[in-house]
C-alpha positions in Angstrom: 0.0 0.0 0.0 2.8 2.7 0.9 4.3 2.0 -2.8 0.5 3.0 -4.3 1.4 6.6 -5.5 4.5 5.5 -7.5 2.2 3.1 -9.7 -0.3 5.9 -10.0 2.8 8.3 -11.0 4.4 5.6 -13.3 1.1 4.7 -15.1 0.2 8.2 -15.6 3.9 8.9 -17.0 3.7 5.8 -19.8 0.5 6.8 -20.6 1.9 11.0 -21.3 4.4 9.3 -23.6 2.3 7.0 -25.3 0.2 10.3 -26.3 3.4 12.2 -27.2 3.4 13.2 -31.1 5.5 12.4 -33.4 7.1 15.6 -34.6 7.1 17.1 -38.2 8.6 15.4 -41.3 10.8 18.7 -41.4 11.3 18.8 -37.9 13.2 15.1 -38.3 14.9 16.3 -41.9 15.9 19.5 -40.1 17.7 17.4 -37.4 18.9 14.6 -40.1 20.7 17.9 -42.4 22.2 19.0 -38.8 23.9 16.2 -38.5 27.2 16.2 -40.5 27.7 19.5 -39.1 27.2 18.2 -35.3 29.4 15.4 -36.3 32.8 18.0 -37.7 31.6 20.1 -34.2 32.2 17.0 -32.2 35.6 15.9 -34.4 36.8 20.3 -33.5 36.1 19.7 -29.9 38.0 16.0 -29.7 40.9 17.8 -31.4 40.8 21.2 -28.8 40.6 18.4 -26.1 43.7 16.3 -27.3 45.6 20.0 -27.6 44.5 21.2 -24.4 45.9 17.5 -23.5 49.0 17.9 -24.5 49.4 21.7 -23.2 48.9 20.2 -20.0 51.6 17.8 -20.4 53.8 20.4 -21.6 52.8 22.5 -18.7 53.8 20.0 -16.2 57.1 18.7 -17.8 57.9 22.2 -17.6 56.9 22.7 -14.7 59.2 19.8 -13.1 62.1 21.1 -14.5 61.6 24.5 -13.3 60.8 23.0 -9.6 64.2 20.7 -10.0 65.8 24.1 -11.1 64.4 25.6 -8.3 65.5 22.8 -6.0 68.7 22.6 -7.0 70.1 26.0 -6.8 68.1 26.3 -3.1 70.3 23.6 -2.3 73.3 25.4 -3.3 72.7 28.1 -1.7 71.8 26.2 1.3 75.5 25.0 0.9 77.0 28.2 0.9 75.1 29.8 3.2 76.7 26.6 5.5 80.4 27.3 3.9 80.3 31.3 4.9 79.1 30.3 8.3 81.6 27.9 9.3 83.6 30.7 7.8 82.4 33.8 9.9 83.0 31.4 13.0 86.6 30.2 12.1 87.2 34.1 11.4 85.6 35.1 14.9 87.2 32.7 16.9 90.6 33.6 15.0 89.8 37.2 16.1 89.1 36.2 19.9 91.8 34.4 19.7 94.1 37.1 18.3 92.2 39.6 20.7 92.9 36.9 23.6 96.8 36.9 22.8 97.0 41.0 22.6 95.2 41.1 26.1 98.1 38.7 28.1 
């Protein structure tokens, strides 16, 4: 019984398409003449779609070299920012030291 109104609904909705028309002779030959030009629409949008495919690989091959670019001269700056500091304290403790001696 709780299902009653869906076989009500559904029997109603077969019955609305049995009574749907057919449409127009040029209605259909209107549709049947669009057709070649759908078809070279849907062959321009496959080919913008493989582009816009390849774009994106481009993109993202470019992309990783830029980012291993990138990476590679942080890391040698990371180096030499290590290199001058080892150097500013071998140069201070040479000064202390120097400093150190001058005082005694």
């Amino acid at each position: 019984m709780p299902s009653a109104p869906i076989y009500h609904q559904t029997s109603s909705l077969l019955l609305a398409l049995r009574d749907t028309p057919f449409p127009e002779e040029t209605v259909s030959a209107e549709i049947a003449n669009a057709l070649p030009e759908v078809v070279e629409l849907q062959l321009r949008i496959a080919e913008k779609e493989e582009r816009v495919r390849q774009l994106v690989q481009r993109s993202l091959q470019v992309l990783a070299a830029w980012y291993g670019f990138v990476e590679g001269f942080n890391g040698c700056v990371a180096e030499w920012d290590d290199v001058l500091r080892e150097t500013e304290t071998w140069i201070m403790r040479r000064e202390r030291e120097q400093r150190e001696a001058e005082e005694y």
